[in-house]
BAMARMI-631471 format. One record per residue (C-alpha): chain; residue number from 1; x, y, z; residue in three letters. Coordinates in steps of 0.2 Angstrom, whole numbers. Layout:
KEDREN   cadena   num       x       y       z   residuo
KEDREN        A   NUM       X       Y       Z       ALA
...
% end
This chain:
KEDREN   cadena   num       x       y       z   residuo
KEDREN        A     1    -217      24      66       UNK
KEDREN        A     2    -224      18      52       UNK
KEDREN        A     3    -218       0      43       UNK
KEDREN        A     4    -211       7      29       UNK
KEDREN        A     5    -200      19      38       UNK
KEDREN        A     6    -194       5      50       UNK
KEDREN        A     7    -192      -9      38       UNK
KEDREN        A     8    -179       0      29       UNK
KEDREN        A     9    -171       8      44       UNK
KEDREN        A    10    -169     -12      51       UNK
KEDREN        A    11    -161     -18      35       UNK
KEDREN        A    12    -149      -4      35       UNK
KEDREN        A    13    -145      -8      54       UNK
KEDREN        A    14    -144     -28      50       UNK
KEDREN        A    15    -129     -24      37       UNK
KEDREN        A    16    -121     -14      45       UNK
KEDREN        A    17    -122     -27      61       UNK
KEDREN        A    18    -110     -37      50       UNK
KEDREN        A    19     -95     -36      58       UNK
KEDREN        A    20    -102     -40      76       UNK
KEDREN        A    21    -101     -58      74       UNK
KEDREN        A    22     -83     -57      81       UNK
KEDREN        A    23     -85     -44      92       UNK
KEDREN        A    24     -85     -27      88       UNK
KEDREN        A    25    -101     -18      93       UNK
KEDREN        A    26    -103      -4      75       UNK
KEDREN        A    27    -117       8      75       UNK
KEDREN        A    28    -129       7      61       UNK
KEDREN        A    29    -136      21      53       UNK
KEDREN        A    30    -155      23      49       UNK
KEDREN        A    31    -165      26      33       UNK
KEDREN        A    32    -156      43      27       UNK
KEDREN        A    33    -144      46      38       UNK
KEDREN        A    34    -124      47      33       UNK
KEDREN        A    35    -116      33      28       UNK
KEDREN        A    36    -101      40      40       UNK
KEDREN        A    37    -113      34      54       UNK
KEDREN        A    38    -107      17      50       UNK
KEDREN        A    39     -90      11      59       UNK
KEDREN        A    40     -80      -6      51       UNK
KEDREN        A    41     -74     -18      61       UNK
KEDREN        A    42     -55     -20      64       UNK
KEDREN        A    43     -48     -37      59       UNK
KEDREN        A    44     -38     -37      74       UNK
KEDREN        A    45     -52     -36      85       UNK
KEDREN        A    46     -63     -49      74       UNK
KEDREN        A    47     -48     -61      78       UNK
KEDREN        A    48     -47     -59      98       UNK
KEDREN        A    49     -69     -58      99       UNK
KEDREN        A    50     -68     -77      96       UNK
KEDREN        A    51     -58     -81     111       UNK
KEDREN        A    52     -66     -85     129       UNK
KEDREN        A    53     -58     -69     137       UNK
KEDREN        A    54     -63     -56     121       UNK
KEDREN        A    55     -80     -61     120       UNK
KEDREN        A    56     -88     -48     132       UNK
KEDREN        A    57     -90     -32     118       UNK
KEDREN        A    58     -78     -15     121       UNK
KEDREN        A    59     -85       1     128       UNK
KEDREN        A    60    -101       7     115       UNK
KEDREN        A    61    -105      24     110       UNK
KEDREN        A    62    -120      26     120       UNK
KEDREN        A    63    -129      16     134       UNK
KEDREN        A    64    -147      10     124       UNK
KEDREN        A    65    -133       0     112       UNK
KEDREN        A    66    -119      -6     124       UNK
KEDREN        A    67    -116     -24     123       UNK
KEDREN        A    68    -120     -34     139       UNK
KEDREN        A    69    -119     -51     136       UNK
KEDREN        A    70    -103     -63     131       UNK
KEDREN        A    71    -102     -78     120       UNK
KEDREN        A    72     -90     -92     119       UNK
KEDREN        A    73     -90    -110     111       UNK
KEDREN        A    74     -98    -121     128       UNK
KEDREN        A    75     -88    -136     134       UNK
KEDREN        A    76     -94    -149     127       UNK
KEDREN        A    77     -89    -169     121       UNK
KEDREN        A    78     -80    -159     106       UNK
KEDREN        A    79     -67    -150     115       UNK
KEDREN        A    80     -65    -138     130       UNK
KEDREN        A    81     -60    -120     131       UNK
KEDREN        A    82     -59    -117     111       UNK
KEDREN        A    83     -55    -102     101       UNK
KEDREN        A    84     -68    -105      89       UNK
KEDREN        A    85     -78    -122      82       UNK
KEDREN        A    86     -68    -134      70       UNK
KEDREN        A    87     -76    -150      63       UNK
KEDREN        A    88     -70    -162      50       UNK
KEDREN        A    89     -85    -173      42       UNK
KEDREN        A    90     -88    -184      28       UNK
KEDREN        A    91    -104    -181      16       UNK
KEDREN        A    92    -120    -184      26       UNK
KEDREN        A    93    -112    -182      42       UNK
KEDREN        A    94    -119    -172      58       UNK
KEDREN        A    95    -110    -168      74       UNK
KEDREN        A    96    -119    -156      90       UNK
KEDREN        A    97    -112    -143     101       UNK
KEDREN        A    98    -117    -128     110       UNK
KEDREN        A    99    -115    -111     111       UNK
KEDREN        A   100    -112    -101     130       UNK
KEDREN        A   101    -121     -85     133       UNK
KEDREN        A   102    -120     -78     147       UNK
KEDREN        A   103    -131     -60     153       UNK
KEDREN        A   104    -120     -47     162       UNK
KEDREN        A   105    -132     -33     160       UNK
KEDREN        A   106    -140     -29     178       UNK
KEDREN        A   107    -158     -33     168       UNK
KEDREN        A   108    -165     -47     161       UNK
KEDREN        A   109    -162     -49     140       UNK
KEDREN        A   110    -169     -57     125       UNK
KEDREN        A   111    -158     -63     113       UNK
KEDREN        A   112    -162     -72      95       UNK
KEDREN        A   113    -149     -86      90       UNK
KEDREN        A   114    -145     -89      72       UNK
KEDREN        A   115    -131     -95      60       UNK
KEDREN        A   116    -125     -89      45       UNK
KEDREN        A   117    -113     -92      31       UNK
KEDREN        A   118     -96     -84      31       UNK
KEDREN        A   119     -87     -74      19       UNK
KEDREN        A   120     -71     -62      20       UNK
KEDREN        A   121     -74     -43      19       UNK
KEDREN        A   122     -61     -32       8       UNK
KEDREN        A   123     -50     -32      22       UNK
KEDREN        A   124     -48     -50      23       UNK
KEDREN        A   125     -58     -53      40       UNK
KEDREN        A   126     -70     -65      42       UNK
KEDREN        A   127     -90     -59      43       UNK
KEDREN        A   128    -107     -67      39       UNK
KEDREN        A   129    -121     -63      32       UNK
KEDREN        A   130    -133     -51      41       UNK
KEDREN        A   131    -148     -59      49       UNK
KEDREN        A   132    -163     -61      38       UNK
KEDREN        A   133    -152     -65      23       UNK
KEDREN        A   134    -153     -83      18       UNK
KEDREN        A   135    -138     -95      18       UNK
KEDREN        A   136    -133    -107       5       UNK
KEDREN        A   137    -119    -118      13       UNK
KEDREN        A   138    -112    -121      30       UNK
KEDREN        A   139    -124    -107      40       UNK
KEDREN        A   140    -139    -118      30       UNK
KEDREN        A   141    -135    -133      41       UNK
KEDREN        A   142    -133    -127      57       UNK
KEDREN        A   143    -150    -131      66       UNK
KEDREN        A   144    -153    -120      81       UNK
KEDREN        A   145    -160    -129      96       UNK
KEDREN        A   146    -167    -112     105       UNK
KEDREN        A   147    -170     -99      92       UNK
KEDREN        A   148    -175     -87     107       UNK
KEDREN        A   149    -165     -86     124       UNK
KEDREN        A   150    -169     -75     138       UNK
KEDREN        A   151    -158     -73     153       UNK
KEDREN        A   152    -161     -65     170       UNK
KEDREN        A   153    -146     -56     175       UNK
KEDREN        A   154    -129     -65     179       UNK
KEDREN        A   155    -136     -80     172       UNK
KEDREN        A   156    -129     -90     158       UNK
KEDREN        A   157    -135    -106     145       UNK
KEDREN        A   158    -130    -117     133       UNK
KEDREN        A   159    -141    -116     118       UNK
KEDREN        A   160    -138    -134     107       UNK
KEDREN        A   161    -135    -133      88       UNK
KEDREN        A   162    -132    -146      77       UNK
KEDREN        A   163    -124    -148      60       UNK
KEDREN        A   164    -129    -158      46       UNK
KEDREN        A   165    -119    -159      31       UNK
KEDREN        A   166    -129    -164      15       UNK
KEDREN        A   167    -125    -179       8       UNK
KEDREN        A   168    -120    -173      -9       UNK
KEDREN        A   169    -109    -159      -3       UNK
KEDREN        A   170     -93    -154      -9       UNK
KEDREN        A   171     -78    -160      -3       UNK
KEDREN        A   172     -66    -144       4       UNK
KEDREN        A   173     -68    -131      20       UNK
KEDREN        A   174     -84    -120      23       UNK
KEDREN        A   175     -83    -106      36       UNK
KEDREN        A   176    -101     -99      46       UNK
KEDREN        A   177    -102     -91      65       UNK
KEDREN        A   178    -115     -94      78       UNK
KEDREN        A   179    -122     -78      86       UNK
KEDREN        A   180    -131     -70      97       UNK
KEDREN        A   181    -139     -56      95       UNK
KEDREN        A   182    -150     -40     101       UNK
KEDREN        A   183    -161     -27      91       UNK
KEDREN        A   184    -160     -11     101       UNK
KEDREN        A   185    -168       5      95       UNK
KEDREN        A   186    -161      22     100       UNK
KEDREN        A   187    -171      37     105       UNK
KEDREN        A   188    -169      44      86       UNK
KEDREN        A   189    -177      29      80       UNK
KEDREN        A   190    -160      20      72       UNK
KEDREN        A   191    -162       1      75       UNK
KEDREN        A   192    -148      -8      76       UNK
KEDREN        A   193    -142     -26      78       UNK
KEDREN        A   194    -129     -31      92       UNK
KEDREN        A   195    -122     -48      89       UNK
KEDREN        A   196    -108     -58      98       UNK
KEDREN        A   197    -102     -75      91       UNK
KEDREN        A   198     -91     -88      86       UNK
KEDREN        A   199     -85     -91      69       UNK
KEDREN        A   200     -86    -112      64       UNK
KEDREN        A   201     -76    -120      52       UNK
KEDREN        A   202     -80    -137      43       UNK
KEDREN        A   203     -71    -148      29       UNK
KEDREN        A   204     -80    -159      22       UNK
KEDREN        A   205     -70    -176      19       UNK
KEDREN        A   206     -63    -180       1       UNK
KEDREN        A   207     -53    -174     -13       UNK
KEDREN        A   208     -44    -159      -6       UNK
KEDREN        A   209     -39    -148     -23       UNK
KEDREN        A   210     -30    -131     -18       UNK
KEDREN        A   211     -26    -119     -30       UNK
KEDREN        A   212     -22    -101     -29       UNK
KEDREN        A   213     -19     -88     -42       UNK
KEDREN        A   214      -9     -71     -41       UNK
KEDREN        A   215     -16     -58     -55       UNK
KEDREN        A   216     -21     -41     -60       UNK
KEDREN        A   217      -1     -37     -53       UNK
KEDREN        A   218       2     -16     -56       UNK
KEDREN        A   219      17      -6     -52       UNK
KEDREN        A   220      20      11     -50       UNK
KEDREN        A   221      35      19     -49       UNK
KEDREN        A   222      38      36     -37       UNK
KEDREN        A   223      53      47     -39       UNK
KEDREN        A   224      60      60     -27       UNK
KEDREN        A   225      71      76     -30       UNK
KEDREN        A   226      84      72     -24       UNK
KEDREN        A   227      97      64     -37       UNK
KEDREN        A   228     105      53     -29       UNK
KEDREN        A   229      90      46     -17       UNK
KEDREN        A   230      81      30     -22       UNK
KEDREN        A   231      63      29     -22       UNK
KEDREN        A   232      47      18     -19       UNK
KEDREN        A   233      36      10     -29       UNK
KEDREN        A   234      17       3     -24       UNK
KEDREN        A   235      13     -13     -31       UNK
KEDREN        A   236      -6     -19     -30       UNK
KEDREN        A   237     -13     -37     -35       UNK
KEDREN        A   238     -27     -47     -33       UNK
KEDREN        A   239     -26     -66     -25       UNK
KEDREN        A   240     -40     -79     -29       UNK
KEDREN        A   241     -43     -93     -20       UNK
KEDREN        A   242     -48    -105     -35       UNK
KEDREN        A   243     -48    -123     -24       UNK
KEDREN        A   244     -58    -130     -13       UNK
KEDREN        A   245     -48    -126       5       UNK
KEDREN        A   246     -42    -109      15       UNK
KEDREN        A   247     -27    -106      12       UNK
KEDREN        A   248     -14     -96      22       UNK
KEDREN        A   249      -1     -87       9       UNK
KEDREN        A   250      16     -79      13       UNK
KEDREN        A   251      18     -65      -1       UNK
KEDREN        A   252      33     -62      -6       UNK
KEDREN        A   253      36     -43     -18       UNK
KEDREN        A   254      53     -40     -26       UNK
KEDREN        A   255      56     -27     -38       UNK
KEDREN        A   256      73     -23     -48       UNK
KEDREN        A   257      79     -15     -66       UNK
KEDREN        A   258      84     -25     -80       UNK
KEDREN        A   259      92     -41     -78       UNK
KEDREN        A   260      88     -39     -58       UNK
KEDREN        A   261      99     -27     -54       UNK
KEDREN        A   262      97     -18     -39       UNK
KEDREN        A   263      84     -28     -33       UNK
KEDREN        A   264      75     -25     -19       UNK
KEDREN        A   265      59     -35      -9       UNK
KEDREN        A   266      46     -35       3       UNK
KEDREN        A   267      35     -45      11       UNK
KEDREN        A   268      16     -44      14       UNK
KEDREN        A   269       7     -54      28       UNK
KEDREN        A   270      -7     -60      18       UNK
KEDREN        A   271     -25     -65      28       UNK
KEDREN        A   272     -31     -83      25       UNK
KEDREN        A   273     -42     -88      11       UNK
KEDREN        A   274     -58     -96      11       UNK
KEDREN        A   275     -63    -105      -6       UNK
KEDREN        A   276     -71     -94     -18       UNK
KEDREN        A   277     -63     -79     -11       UNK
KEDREN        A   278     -53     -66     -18       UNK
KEDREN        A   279     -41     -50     -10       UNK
KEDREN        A   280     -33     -36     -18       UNK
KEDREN        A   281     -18     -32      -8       UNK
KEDREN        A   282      -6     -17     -10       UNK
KEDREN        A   283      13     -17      -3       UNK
KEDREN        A   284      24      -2      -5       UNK
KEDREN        A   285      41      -4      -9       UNK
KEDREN        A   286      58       7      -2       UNK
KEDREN        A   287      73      10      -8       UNK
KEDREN        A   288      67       6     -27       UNK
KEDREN        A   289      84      12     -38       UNK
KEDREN        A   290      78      21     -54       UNK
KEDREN        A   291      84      11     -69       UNK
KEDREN        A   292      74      15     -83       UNK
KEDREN        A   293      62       0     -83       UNK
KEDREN        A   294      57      -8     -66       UNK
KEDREN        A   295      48     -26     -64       UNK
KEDREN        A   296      40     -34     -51       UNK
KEDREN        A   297      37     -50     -47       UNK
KEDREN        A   298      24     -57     -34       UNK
KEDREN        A   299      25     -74     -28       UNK
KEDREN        A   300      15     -83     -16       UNK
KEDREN        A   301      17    -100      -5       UNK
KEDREN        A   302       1    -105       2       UNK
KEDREN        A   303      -1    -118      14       UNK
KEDREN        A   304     -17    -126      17       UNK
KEDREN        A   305     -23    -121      35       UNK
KEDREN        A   306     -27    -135      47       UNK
KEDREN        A   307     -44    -137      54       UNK
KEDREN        A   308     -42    -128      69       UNK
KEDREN        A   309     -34    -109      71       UNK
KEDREN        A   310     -23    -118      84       UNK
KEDREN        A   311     -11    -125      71       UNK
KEDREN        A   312     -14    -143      79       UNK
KEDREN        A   313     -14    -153      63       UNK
KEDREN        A   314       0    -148      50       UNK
KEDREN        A   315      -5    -149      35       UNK
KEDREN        A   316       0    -165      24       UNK
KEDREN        A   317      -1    -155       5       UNK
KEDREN        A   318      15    -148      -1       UNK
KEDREN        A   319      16    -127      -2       UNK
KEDREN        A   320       7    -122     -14       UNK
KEDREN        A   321      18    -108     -25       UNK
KEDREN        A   322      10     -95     -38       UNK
KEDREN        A   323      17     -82     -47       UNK
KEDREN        A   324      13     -64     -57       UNK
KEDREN        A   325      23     -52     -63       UNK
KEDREN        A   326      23     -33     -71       UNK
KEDREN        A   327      34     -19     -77       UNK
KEDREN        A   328      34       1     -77       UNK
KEDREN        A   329      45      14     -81       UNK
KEDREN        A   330      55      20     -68       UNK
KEDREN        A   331      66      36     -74       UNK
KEDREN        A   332      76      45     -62       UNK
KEDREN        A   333      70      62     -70       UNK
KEDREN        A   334      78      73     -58       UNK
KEDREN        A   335      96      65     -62       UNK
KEDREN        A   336      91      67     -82       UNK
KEDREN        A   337      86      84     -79       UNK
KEDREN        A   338     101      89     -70       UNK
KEDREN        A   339     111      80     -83       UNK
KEDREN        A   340     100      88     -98       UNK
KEDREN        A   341     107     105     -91       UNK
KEDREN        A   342     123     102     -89       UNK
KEDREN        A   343     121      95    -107       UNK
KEDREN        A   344     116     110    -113       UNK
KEDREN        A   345     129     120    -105       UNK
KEDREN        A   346     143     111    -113       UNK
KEDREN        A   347     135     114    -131       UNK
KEDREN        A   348     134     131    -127       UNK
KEDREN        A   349     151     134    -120       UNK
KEDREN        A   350     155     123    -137       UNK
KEDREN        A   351     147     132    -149       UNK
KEDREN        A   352     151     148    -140       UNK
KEDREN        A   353     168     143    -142       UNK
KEDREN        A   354     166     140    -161       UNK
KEDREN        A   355     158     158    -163       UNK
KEDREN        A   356     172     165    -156       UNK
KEDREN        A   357     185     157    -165       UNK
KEDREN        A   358     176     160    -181       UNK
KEDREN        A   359     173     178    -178       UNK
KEDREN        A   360     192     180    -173       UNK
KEDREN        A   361     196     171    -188       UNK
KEDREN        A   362     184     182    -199       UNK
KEDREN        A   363     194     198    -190       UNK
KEDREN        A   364     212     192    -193       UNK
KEDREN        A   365     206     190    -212       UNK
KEDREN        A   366     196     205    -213       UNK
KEDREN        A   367     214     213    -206       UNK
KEDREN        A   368     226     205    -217       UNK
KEDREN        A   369     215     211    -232       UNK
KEDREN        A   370     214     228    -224       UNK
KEDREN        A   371     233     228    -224       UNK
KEDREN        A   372     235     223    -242       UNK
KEDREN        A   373     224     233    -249       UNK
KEDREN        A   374     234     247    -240       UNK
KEDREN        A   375     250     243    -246       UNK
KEDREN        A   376     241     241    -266       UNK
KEDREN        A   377     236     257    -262       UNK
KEDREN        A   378     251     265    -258       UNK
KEDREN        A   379     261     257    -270       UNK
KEDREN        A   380     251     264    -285       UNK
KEDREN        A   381     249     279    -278       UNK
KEDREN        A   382     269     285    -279       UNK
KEDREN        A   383     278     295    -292       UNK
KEDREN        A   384     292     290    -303       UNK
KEDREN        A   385     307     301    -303       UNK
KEDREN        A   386     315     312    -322       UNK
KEDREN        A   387     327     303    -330       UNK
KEDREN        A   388     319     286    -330       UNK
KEDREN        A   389     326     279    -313       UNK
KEDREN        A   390     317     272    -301       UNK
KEDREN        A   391     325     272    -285       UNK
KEDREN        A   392     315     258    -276       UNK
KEDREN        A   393     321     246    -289       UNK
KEDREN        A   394     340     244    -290       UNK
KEDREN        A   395     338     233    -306       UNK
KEDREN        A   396     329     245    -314       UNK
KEDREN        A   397     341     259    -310       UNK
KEDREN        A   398     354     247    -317       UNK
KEDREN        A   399     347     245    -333       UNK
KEDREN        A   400     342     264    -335       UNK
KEDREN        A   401     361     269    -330       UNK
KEDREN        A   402     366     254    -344       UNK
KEDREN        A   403     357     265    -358       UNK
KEDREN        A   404     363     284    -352       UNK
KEDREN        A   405     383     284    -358       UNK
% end
């Protein structure tokens, strides 16, 4: 294989090794091949891989990539059977430890040691940066002891590391992992890195400044057709975590129509924050009463997290509370179509009722004038009777009688 196939082939396969430092073994796909190839990490899994008993990898696709070794933070002077590695230090301070590797493969394996910086993928779970790509904070100052460890099998070590924070750093929480991890090259020629690990989490004494913001709120409204059924609304927005701490938020989405009536809310379980970061989160809403105009109103209280995921040392800052807000239309079409027609059927039965009326009207006219024309008719159309008498008149006949002696 020549190096210009395989150098790309590796990179591919080092990022999409990312989510292996908490212990999900993923597949990387070589140079050309579907991005499909690629399998994220769950968060859930990412959580349990930095305790003791979740170290050891699930079951892999294929034997040439199966994970066979475990890793845990080591007993040491900074604490015994820990989730994970938590350190709190002023500028220029340094503290060792020691990661536990421990072979489980029935052969003897070569791993390469390394640390990284954290940051949090789109789901919110914590990753690092592939191997090979340089770090700028907390993954920077770990200093690996053994860089390369080979174990027979059944056998286990402690590899030292030792952490020095810069002197001018900033004050506030940084988050890295230390791994472990395997380059293994399948028979089609797809390099791919296997890495185990443990994430390490660091404040850095001073001013602690958490801020968070809530932004970029949408809402969409979604009717049904049924009239008298309420709907659901999706309502996305963005969180920023603008300070220098991770924060834990509790999310909290209500929605209603004008002056909040029928107002409804739910909540969203929000990941932590590291500084720096930002998530887009989407929540839908039930039973969301159509009422022509529908707001919604995100608000988030953030605590700042304690230095270790234990929840050992409650945080001494108040909540942190952050708000947005946005609006939407939200017609209950089906009930306005429904009443549109049963609209137009009273102004039709209306008018109709008009038209006929006006046309019996026009009829009883058009027969009165029918019947006086008759009578005219037949009025002018009789003869007077010899003599001068008019026999349909008795006055006339009076007079004419009156003149004849």
């Amino acid at each position: 294989m020549s190096q210009a196939t395989t150098l790309p082939r590796l990179l591919l396969s080092v990022s999409a090794a990312l989510a292996l430092l908490l212990g999900t073994p993923v597949a990387a796909s070589a140079a050309g091949a579907p991005s499909a190839a690629v399998a994220p990490a769950a968060p859930s899994a990412a959580l349990a891989a930095t305790a003791p008993s979740a170290a050891l990898a699930a079951a892999a696709p294929s034997a040439d990539t199966t994970v066979t070794w475990s890793v845990k933070p080591a007993d040491t002077a900074q604490g015994r059977d820990r989730p994970n590695y938590a350190y709190d230090l002023p500028p220029g301070g340094t503290v060792g430890d020691a990661l536990y590797v421990a072979n489980r493969s029935p052969q003897p394996i070569t791993l390469t040691v390394y640390a990284a910086d954290g940051f949090l993928t789109e789901d919110g779970a914590l990753d690092i940066l592939a191997g090979g790509v340089a770090s700028t904070d907390l993954g920077s100052w770990v200093q690996i002891e053994t860089a390369e460890l080979t174990l027979d099998s059944g056998a286990s070590a402690e590899v030292p590391f030792t952490i020095a924070v810069p002197a001018d750093a900033s004050p506030g929480d940084y988050a890295a992992g230390v791994v472990a991890s395997m380059l293994v090259t399948a028979d089609n020629g797809t390099i791919t890195e296997r890495r185990l690990g443990s994430r390490v989490h660091l404040r850095v004494q001073g001013d602690l400044a958490p801020a968070l913001t809530v932004n970029d709120v949408a809402v969409d409204y979604h009717g049904t057709a049924n009239p008298v059924e309420a709907g659901s609304a999706t309502v996305t927005y963005t969180l920023t975590n603008t300070g220098n701490t991770r924060l834990d938020p509790n999310v909290d989405v209500a929605l209603g129509g004008p002056f909040g009536l029928a107002r409804v809310s739910a909540a969203d379980d929000a990941p932590e924050l590291l500084p720096g970061s930002s998530l887009q989160r989407t929540v839908e809403v039930a039973s969301v009463v159509p009422l022509g105009l529908l707001s919604a109103d995100v608000t988030a209280t953030s605590q700042v997290v304690s230095r270790t995921l234990a929840g050992a040392e409650p945080s001494t800052l108040d909540p942190l509370v952050s708000a947005g807000s946005a609006a939407t239309a939200a017609m209950p079409w089906t009930a306005l179509a429904i009443l549109a027609v049963l609209a137009a059927f009273v102004v039709w039965r209306i008018v109709a009722a008009r038209r006929r009326k006006a046309a019996h009207a026009r009829e009883l006219a058009a027969a009165v004038a029918a019947a006086r024309a008759e009578a005219t008719t037949a009025t002018d159309a009789e003869p007077v009777p010899a003599g001068g008498v008019v026999t349909d008149s008795p006055d006339t006949a009076t007079r004419a009688s009156r003149r004849d002696p």
